[in-house]
MDAnalysis code that builds the backbone (N, CA, C; Angstrom):
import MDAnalysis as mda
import numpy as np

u = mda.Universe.empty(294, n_residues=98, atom_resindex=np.repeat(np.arange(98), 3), trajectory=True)
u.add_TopologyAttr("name", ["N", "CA", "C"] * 98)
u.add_TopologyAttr("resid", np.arange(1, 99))
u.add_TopologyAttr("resname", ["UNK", "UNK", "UNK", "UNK", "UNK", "UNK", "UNK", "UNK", "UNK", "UNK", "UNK", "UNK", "UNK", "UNK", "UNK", "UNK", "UNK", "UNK", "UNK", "UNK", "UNK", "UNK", "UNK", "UNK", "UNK", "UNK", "UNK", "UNK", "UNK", "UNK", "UNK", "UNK", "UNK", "UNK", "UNK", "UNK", "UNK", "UNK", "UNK", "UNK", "UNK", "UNK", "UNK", "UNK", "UNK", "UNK", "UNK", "UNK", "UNK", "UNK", "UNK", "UNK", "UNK", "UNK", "UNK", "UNK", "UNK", "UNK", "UNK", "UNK", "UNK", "UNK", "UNK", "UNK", "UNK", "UNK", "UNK", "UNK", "UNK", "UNK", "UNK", "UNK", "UNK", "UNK", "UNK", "UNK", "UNK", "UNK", "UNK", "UNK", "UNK", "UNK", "UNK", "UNK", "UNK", "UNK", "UNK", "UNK", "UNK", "UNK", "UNK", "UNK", "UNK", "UNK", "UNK", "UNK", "UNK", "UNK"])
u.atoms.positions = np.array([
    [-11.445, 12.058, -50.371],
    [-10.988, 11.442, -49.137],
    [-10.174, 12.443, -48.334],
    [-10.747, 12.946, -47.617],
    [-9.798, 14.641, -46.911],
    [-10.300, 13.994, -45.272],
    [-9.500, 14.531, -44.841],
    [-9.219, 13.908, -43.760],
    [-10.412, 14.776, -42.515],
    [-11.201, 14.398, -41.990],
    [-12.234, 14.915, -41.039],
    [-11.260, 15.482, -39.914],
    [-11.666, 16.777, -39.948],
    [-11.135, 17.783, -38.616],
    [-12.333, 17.565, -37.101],
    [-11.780, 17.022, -36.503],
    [-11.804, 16.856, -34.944],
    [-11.749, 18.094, -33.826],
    [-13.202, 18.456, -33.784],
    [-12.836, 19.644, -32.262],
    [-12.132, 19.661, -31.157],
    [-11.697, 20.758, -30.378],
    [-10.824, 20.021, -29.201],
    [-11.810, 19.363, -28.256],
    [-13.053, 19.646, -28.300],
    [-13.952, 18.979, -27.162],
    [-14.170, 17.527, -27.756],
    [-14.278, 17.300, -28.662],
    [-14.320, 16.082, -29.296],
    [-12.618, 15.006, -28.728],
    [-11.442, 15.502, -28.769],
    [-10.577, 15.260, -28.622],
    [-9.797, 14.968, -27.343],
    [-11.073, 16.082, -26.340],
    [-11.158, 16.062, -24.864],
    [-11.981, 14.662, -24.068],
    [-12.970, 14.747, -24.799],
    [-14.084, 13.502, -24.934],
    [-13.211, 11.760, -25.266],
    [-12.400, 11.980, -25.965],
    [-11.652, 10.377, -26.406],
    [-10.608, 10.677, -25.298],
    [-9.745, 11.519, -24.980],
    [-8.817, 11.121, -24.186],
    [-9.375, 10.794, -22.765],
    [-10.954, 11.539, -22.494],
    [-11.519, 11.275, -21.581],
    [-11.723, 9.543, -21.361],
    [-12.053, 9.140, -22.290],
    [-12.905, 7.967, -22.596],
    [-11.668, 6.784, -22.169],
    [-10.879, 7.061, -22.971],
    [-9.070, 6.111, -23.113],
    [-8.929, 6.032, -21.911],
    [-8.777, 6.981, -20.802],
    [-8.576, 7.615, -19.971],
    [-9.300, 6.095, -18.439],
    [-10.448, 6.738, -18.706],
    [-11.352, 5.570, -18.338],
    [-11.301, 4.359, -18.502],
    [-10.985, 3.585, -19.673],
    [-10.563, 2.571, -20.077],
    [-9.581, 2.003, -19.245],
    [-8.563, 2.832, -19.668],
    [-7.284, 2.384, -18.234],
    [-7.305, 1.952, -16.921],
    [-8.430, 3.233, -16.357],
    [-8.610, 2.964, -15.192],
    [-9.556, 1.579, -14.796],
    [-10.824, 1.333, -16.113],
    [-11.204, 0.119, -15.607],
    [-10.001, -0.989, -15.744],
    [-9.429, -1.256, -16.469],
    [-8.669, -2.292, -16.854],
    [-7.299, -2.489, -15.678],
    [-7.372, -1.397, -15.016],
    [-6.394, -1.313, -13.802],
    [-7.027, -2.230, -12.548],
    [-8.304, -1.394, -12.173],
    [-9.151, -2.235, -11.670],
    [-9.710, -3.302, -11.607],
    [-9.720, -3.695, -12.555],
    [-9.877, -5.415, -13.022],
    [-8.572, -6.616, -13.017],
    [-7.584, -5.530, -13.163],
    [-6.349, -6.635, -12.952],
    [-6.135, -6.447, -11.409],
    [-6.154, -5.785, -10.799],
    [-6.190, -5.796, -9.639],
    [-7.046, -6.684, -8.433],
    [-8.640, -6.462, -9.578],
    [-9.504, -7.680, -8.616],
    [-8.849, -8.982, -9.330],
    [-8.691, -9.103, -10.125],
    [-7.983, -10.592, -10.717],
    [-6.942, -10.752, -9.795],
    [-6.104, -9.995, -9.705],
    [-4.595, -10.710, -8.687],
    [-5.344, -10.852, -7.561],
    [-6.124, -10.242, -6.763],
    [-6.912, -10.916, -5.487],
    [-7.236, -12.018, -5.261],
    [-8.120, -12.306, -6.865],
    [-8.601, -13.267, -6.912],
    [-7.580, -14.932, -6.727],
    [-6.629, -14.598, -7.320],
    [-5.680, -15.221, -7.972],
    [-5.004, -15.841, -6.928],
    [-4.290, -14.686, -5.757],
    [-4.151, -15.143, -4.798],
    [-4.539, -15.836, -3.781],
    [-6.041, -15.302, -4.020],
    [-6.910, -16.238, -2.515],
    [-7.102, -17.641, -3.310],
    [-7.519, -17.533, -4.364],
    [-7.382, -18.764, -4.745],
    [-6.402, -20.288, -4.554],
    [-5.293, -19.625, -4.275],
    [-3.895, -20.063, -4.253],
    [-3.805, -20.532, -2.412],
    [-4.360, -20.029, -1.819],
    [-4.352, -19.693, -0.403],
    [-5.197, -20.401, 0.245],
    [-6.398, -20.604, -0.743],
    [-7.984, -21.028, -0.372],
    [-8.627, -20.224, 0.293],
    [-8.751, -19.031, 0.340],
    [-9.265, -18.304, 1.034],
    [-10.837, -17.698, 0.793],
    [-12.127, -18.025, 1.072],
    [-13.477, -17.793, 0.165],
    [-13.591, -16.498, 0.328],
    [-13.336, -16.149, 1.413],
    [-13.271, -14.352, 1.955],
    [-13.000, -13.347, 1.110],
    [-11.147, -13.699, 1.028],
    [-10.485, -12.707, -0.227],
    [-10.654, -13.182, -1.385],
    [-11.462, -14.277, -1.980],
    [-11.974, -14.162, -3.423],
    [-13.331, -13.360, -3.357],
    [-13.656, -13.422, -2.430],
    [-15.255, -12.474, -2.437],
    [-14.790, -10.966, -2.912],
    [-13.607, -10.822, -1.136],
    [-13.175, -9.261, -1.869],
    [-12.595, -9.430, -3.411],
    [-11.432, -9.854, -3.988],
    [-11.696, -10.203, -5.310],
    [-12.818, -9.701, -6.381],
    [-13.942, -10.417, -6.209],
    [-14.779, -10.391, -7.047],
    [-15.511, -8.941, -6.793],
    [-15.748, -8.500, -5.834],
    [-16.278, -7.315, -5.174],
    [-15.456, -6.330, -6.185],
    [-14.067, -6.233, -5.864],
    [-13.394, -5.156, -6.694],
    [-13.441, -5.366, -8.030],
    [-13.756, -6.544, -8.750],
    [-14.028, -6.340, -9.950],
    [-15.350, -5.484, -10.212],
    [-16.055, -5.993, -9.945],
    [-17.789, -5.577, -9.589],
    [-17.975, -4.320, -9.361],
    [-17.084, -3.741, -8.385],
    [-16.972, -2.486, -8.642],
    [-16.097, -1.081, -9.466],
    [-15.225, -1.575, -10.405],
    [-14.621, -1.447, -11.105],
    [-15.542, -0.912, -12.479],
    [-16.409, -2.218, -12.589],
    [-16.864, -2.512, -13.836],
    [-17.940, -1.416, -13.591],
    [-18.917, -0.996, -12.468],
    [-19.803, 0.056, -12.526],
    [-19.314, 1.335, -12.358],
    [-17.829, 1.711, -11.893],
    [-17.165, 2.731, -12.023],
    [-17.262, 3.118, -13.645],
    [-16.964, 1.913, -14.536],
    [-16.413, 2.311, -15.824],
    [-17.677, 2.857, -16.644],
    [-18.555, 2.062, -16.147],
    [-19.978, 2.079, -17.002],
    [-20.491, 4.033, -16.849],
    [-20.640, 4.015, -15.439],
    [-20.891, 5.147, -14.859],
    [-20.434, 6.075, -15.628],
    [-19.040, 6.404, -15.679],
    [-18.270, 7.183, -16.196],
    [-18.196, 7.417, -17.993],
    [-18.453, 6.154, -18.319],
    [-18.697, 6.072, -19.605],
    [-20.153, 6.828, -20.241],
    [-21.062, 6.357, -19.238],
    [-22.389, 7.015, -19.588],
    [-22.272, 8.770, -19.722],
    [-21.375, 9.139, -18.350],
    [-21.586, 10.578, -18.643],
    [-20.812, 11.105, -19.613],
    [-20.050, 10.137, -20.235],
    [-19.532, 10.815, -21.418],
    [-19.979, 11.147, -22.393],
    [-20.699, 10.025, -22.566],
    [-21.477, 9.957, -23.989],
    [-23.092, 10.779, -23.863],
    [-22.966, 11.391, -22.167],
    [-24.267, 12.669, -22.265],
    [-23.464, 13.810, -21.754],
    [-22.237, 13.761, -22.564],
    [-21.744, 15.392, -21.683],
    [-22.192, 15.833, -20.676],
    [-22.149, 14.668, -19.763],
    [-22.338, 15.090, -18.009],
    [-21.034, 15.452, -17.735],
    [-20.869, 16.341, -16.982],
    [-19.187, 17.189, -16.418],
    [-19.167, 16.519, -15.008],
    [-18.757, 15.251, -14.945],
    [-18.869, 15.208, -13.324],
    [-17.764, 14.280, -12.798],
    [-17.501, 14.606, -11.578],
    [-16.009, 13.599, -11.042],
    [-16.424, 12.269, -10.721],
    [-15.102, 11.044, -10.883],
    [-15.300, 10.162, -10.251],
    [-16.035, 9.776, -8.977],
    [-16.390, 8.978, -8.799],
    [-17.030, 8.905, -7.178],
    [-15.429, 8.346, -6.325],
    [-15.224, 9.322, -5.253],
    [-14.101, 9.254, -4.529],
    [-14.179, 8.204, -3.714],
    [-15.012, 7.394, -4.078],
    [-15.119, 6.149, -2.911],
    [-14.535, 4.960, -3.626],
    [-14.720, 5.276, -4.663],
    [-14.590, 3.802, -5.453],
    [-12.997, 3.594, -5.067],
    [-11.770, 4.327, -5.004],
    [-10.571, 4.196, -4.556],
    [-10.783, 3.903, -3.309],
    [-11.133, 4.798, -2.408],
    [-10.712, 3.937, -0.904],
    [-11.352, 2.688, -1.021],
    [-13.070, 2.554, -1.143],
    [-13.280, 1.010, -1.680],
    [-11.895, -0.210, -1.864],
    [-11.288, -0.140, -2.605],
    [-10.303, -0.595, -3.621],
    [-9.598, -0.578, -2.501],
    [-8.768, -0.034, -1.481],
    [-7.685, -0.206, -0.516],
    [-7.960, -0.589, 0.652],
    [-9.175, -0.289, 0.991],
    [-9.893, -0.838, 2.552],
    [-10.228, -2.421, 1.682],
    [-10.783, -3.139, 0.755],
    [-10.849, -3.912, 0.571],
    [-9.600, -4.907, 0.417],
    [-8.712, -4.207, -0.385],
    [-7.462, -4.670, 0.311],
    [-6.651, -4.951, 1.179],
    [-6.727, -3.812, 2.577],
    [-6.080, -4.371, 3.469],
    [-7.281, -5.041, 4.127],
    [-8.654, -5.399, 4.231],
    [-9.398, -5.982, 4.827],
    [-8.586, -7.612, 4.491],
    [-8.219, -7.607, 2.950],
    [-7.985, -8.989, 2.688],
    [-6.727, -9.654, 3.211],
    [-5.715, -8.730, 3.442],
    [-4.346, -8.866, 4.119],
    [-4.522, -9.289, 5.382],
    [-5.048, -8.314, 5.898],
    [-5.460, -8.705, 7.657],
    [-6.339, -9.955, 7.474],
    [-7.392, -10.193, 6.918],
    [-8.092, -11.274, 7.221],
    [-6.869, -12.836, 6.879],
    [-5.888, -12.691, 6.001],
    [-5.408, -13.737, 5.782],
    [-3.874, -13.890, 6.239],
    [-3.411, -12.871, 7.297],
    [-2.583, -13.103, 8.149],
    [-3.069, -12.778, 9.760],
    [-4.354, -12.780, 9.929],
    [-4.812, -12.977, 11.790],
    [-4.989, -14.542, 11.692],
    [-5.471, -15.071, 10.903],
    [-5.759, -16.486, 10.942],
    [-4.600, -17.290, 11.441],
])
């Protein structure tokens, strides 16, 4: 029972992965409080955005996950954040012009 030695690329690869994890799970609580709120508000609009940012969250993670597990070297898609804040203040403005 000796303990299995771990490469640093191997080690690069999990913190990568953890890494990712976070970020979906950030993203998902985030479309949840949207949700949460419009709900509260009645608003069908900002539960759409809501659900939208989950939705897109969840194919951020997948995405990212895939190229891990094919040692693809490649960056986030830089949209998926502004996504995430234009959808937000879309939902602010839409539920204080009313």
């Amino acid at each position: 029972m000796g303990i299995k030695k771990i490469s640093s690329n191997e080690l690069a690869k999990m913190r990568t992965a953890l890494s990712n994890q976070r970020t979906y799970l950030a993203y998902t609580r985030t479309g949840f409080a949207v949700v949460a709120i419009a709900a509260k508000f009645k608003s069908n609009i900002v539960i759409a955005v809501g659900m939208l940012l989950i939705a897109v969250g969840v194919y951020q993670y997948y995405t990212i996950a895939t190229d891990i597990e094919n040692n693809k070297i490649s960056l986030p898609n830089k949209e998926i954040p502004l996504t995430f804040t234009l959808a937000g203040i879309m939902a602010v403005y839409y539920y204080f012009a009313k």
